[in-house]
TORKOL-4160 file (C-alpha; in steps of 0.2 Angstrom, whole numbers, padded with zeros to 4 digits, m for minus):
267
<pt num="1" X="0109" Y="m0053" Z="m0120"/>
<pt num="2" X="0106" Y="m0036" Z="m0113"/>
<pt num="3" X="0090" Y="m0029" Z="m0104"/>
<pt num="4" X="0084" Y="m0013" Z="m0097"/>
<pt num="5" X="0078" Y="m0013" Z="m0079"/>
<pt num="6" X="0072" Y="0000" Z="m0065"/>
<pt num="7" X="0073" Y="m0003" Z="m0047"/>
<pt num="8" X="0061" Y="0005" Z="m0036"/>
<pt num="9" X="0062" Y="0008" Z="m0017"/>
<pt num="10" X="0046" Y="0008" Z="m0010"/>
<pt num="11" X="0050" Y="0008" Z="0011"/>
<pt num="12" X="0064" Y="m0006" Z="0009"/>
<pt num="13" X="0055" Y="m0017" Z="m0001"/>
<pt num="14" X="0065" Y="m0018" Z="m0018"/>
<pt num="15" X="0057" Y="m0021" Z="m0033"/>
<pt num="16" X="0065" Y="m0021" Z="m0049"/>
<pt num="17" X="0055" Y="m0017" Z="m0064"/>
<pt num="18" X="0062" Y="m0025" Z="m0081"/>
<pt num="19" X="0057" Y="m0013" Z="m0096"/>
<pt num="20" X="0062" Y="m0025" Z="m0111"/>
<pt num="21" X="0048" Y="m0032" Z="m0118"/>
<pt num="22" X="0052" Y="m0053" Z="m0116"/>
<pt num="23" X="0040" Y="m0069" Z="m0117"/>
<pt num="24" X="0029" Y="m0071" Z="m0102"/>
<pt num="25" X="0035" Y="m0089" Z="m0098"/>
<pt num="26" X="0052" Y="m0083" Z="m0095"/>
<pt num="27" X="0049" Y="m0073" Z="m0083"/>
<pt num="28" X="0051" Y="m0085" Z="m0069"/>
<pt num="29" X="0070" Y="m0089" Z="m0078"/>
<pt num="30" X="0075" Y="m0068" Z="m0078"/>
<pt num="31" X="0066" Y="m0066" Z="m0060"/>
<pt num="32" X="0079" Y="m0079" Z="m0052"/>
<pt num="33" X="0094" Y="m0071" Z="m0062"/>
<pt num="34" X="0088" Y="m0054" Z="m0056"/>
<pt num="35" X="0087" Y="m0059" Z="m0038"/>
<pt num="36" X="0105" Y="m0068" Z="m0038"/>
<pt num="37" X="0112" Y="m0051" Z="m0043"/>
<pt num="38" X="0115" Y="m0046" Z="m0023"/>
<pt num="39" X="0121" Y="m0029" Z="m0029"/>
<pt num="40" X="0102" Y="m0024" Z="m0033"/>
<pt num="41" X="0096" Y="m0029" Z="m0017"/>
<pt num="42" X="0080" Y="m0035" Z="m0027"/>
<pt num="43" X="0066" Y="m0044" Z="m0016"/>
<pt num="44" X="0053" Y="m0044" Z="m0031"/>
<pt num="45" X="0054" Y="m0041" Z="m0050"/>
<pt num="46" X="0041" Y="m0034" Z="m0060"/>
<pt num="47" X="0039" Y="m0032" Z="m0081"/>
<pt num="48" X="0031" Y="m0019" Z="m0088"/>
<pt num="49" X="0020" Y="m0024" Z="m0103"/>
<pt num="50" X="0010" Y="m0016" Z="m0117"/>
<pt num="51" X="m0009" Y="m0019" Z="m0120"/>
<pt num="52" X="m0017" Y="m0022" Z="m0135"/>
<pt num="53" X="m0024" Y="m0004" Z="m0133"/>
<pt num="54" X="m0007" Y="0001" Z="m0130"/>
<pt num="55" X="m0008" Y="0006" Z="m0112"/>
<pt num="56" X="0007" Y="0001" Z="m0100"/>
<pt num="57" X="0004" Y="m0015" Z="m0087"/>
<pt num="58" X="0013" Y="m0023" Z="m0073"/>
<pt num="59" X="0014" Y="m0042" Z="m0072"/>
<pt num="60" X="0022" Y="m0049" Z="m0056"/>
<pt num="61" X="0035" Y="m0063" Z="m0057"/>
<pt num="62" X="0023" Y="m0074" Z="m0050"/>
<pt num="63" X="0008" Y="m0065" Z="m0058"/>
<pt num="64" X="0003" Y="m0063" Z="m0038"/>
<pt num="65" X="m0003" Y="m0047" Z="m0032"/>
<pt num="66" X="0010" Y="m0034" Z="m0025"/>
<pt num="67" X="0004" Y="m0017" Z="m0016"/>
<pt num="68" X="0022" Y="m0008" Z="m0016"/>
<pt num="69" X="0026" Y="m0014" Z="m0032"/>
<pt num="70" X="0008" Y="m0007" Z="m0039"/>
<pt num="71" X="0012" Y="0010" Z="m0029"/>
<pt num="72" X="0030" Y="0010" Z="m0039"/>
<pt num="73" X="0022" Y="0006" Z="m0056"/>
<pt num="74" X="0012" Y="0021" Z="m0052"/>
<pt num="75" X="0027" Y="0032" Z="m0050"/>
<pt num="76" X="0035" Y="0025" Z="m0063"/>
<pt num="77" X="0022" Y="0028" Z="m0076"/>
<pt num="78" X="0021" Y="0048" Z="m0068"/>
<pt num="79" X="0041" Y="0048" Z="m0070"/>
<pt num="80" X="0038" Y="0044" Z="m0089"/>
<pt num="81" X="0025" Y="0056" Z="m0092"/>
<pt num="82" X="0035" Y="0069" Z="m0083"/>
<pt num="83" X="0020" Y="0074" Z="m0071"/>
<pt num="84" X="0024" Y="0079" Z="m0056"/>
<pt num="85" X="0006" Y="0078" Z="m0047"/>
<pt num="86" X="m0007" Y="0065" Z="m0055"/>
<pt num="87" X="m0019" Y="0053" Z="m0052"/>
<pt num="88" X="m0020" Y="0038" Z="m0062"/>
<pt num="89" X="m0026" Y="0021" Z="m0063"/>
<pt num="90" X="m0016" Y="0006" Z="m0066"/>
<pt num="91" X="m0016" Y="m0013" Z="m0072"/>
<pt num="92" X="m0007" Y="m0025" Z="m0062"/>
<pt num="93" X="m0006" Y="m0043" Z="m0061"/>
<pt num="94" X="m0019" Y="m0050" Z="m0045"/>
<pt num="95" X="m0030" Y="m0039" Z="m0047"/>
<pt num="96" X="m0046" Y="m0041" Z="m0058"/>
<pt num="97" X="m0049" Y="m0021" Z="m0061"/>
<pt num="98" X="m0037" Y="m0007" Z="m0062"/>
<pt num="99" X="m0033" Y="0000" Z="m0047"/>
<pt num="100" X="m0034" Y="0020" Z="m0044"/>
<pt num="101" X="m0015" Y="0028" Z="m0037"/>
<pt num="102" X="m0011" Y="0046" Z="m0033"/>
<pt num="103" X="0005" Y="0051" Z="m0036"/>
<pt num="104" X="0015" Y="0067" Z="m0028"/>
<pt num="105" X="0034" Y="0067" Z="m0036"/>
<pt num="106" X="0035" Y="0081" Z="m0024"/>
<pt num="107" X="0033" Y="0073" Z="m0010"/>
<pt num="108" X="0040" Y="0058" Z="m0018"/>
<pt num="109" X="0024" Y="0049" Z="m0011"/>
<pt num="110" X="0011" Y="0036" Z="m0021"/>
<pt num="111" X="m0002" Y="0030" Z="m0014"/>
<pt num="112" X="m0014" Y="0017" Z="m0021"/>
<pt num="113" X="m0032" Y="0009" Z="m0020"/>
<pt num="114" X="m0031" Y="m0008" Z="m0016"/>
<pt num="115" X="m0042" Y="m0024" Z="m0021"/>
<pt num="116" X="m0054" Y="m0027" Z="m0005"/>
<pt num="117" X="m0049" Y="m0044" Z="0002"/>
<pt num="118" X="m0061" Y="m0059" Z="m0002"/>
<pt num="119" X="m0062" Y="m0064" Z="0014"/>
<pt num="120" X="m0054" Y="m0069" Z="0031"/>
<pt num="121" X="m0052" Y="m0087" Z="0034"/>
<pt num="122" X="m0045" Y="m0097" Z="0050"/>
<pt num="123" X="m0027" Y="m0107" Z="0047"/>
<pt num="124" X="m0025" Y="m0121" Z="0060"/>
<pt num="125" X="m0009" Y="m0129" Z="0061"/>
<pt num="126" X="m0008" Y="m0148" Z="0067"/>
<pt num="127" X="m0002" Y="m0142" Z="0083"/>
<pt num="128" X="m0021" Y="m0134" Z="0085"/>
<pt num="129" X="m0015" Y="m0115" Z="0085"/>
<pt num="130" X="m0025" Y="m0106" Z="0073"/>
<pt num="131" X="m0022" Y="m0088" Z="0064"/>
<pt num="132" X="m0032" Y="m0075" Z="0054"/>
<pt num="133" X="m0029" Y="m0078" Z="0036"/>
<pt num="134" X="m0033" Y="m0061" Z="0023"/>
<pt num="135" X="m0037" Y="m0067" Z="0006"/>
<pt num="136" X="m0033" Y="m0056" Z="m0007"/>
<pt num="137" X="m0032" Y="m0058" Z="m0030"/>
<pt num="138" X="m0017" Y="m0066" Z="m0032"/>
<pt num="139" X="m0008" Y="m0067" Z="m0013"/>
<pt num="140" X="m0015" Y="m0073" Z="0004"/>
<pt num="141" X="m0006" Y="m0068" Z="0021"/>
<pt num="142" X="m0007" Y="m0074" Z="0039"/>
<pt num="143" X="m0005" Y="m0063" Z="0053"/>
<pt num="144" X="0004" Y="m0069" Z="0067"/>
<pt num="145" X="0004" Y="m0058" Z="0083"/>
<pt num="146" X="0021" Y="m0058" Z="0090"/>
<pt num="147" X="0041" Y="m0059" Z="0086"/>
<pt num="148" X="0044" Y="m0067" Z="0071"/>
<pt num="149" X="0049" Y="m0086" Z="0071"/>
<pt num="150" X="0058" Y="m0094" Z="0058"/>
<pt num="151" X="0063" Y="m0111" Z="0052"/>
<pt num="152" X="0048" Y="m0127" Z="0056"/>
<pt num="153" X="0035" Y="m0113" Z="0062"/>
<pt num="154" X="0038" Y="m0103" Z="0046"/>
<pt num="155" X="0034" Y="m0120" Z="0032"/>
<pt num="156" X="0019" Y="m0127" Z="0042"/>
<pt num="157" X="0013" Y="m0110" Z="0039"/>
<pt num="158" X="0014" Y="m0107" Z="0024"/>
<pt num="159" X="0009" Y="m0130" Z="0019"/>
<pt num="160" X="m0006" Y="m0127" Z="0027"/>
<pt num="161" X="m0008" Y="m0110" Z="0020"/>
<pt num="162" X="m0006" Y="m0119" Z="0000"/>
<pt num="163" X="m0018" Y="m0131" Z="0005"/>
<pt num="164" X="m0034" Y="m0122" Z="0010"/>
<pt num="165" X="m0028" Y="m0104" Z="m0002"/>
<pt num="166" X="m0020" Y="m0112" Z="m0018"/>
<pt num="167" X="m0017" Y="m0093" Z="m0025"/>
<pt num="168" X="0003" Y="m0093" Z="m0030"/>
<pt num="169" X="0008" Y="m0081" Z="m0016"/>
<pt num="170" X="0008" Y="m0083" Z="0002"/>
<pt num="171" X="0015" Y="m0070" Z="0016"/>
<pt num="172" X="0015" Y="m0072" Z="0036"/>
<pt num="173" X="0016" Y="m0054" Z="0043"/>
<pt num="174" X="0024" Y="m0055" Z="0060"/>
<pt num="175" X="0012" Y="m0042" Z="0070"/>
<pt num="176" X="0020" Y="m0034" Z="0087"/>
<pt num="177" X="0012" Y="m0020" Z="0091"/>
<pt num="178" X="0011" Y="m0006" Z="0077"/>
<pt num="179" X="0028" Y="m0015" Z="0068"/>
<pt num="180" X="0027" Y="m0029" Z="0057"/>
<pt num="181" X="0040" Y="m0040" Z="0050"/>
<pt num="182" X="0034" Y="m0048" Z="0032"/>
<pt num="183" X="0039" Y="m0067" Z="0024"/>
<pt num="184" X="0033" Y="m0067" Z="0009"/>
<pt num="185" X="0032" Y="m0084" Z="m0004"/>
<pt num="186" X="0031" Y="m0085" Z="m0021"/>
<pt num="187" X="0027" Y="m0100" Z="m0030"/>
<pt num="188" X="0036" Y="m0099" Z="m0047"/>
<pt num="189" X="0051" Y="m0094" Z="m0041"/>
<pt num="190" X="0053" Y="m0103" Z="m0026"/>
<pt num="191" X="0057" Y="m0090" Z="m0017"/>
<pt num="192" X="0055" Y="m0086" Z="0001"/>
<pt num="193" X="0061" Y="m0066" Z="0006"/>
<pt num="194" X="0059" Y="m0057" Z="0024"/>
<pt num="195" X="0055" Y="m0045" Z="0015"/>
<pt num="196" X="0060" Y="m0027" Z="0020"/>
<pt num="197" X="0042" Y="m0020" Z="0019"/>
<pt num="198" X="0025" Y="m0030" Z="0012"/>
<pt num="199" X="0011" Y="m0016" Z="0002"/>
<pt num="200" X="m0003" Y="m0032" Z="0003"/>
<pt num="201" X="0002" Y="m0038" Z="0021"/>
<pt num="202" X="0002" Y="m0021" Z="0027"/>
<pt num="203" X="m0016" Y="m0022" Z="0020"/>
<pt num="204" X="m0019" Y="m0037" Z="0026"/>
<pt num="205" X="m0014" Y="m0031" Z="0045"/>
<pt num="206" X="m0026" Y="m0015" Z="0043"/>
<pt num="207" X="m0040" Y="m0025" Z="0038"/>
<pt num="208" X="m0037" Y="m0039" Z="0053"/>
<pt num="209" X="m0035" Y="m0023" Z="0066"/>
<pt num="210" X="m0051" Y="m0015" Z="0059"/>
<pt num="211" X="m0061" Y="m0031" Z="0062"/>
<pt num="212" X="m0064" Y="m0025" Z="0081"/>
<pt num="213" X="m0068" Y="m0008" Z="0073"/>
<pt num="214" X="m0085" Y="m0002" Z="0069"/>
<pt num="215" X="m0090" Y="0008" Z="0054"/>
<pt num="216" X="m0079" Y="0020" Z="0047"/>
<pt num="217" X="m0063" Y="0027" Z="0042"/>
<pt num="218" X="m0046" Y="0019" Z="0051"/>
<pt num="219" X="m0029" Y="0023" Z="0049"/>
<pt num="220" X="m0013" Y="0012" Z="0052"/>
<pt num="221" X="0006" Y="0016" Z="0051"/>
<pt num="222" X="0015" Y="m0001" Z="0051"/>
<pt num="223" X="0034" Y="0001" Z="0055"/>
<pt num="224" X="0043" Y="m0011" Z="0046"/>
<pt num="225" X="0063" Y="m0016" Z="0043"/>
<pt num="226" X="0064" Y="m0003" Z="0028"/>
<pt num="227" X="0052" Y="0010" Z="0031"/>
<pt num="228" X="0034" Y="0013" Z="0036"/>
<pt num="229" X="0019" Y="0012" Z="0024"/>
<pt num="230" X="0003" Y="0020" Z="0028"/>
<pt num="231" X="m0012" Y="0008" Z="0025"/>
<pt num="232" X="m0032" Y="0016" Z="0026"/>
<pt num="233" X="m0048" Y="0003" Z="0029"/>
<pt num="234" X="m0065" Y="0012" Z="0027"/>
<pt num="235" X="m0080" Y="0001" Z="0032"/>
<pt num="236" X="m0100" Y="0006" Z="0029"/>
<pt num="237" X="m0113" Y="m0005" Z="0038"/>
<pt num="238" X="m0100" Y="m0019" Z="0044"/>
<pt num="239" X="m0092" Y="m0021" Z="0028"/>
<pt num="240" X="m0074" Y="m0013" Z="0021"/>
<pt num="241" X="m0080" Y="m0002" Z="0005"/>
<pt num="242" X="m0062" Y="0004" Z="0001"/>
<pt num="243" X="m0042" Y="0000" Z="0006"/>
<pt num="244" X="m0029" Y="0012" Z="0003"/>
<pt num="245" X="m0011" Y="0009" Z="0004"/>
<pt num="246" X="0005" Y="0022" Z="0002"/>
<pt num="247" X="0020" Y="0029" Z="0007"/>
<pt num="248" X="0038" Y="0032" Z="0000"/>
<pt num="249" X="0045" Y="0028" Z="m0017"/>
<pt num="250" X="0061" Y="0032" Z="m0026"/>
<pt num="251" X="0064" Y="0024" Z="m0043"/>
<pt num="252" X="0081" Y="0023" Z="m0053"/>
<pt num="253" X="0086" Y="0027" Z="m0070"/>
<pt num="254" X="0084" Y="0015" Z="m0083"/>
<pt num="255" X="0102" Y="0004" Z="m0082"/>
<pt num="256" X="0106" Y="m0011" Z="m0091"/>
<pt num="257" X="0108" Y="m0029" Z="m0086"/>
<pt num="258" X="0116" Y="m0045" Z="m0096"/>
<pt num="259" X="0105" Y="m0061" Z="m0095"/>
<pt num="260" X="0109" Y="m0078" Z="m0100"/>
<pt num="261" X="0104" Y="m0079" Z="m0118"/>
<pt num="262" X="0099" Y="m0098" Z="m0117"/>
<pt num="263" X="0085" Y="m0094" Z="m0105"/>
<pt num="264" X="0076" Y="m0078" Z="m0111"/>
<pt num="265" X="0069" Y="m0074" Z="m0128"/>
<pt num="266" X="0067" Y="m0054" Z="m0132"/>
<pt num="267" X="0052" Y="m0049" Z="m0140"/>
């Protein structure tokens, strides 16, 4: 069985965008083909969906929260109207409203507002260490200052992460300096990616910095495997009122990818 699909390149972190309309509960079963195709280079897929009303949406694999995948749906949807300059909002999984973006095809640039995190928790492992947890809709991240460590360090992380954010995503953003290297979890799929760039946890790492700022507007470039993403904080009387998030995007044409038939239904 055949589907169309899109892979976008937001800043290294590949996410490929399946434009066949198929049943929600096989996404998962596509998502895991999708990824196993090394050729794509994908790290997350998304499906575009129709409303009720008719307008397009972007559902996650997971139904988690993704801020590059959001700024790509943005450039996607201005590729299909054929504008070169727009601003728009969109609907995405993990994210109760829809979000404003601002396209520049260009620049080859989207940027896009992001939800406001919920709040920032404390994670302590059952070593005693304890990190800054930014809880977002639909994905929670950790930041850990420092190289990145792998292996045991990594899944104590993210078990005690499950237990005190059950969300469906968890990401740890290795912070060291002004680059950030993302590991990002996803529930449904099973999958954990060192991703080549992380939208939410670049977020996440702007909002943790701009704690020991007062009020204002603050801007962060994270360097990151892939690329760099720009990330905005603005805070009024101690609180953060808006988050920001952009950078580079490139999108493919539309090609087409065969799918075990036993596992997806087409709509």
């Amino acid at each position: 069985m055949k589907i169309k699909v899109r892979v976008a390149d937001p800043a290294g972190n590949i996410t490929v965008f399946v434009m066949t309309p198929v049943a929600r509960e096989k996404y998962p079963a596509i998502s895991r083909q999708i990824l196993a195709r090394k050729e794509l280079k994908g790290e997350q897929v998304g499906f575009v969906e129709r409303t009720d009303q008719g307008r397009f949406r972007m559902e996650m694999m997971g139904g988690e929260f993704c801020g590059n995948a959001t700024r790509s749906f943005a450039y996607l949807l201005s590729m299909l109207s054929g504008q070169e300059q727009q601003e728009l909002d969109v609907e995405v999984s993990g994210s109760e409203k829809p979000l404003n973006a601002v396209v520049d095809r260009t620049e080859g640039t989207s940027q896009v507002e992001m939800p406001l995190p919920k709040e920032i928790m404390v994670l302590e492992t059952e070593t005693g260490e304890t990190y800054p947890m930014v809880v977002f809709d639909g994905i929670c991240h950790v930041i850990v200052e420092g190289e990145p460590r792998k292996g045991e360090f990594v899944e104590n992380i993210l078990k005690k992460a499950k237990e005190i954010c059950p969300c469906g995503a968890w990401g740890i953003m290795f912070l060291k300096g002004d680059y950030m290297t993302p590991a990002v979890y996803v529930e449904s799929t099973d999958s954990l990616v060192w991703e080549s760039s992380c939208g939410s946890g670049s977020m996440a790492a702007a909002v943790y910095l701009s704690q020991r700022e007062g009020d204002g507007e603050y801007f962060y470039t994270l360097y990151q495997p892939g690329g760099e993403i720009r990330a905005a904080v603005s805070k009024k009387t101690g609180e953060i009122v808006r988050c920001t998030m952009g950078g580079p995007v490139r999108i493919s044409q539309e090609m087409e990818l065969e799918i075990e038939d036993n596992e997806v239904d087409i709509l």
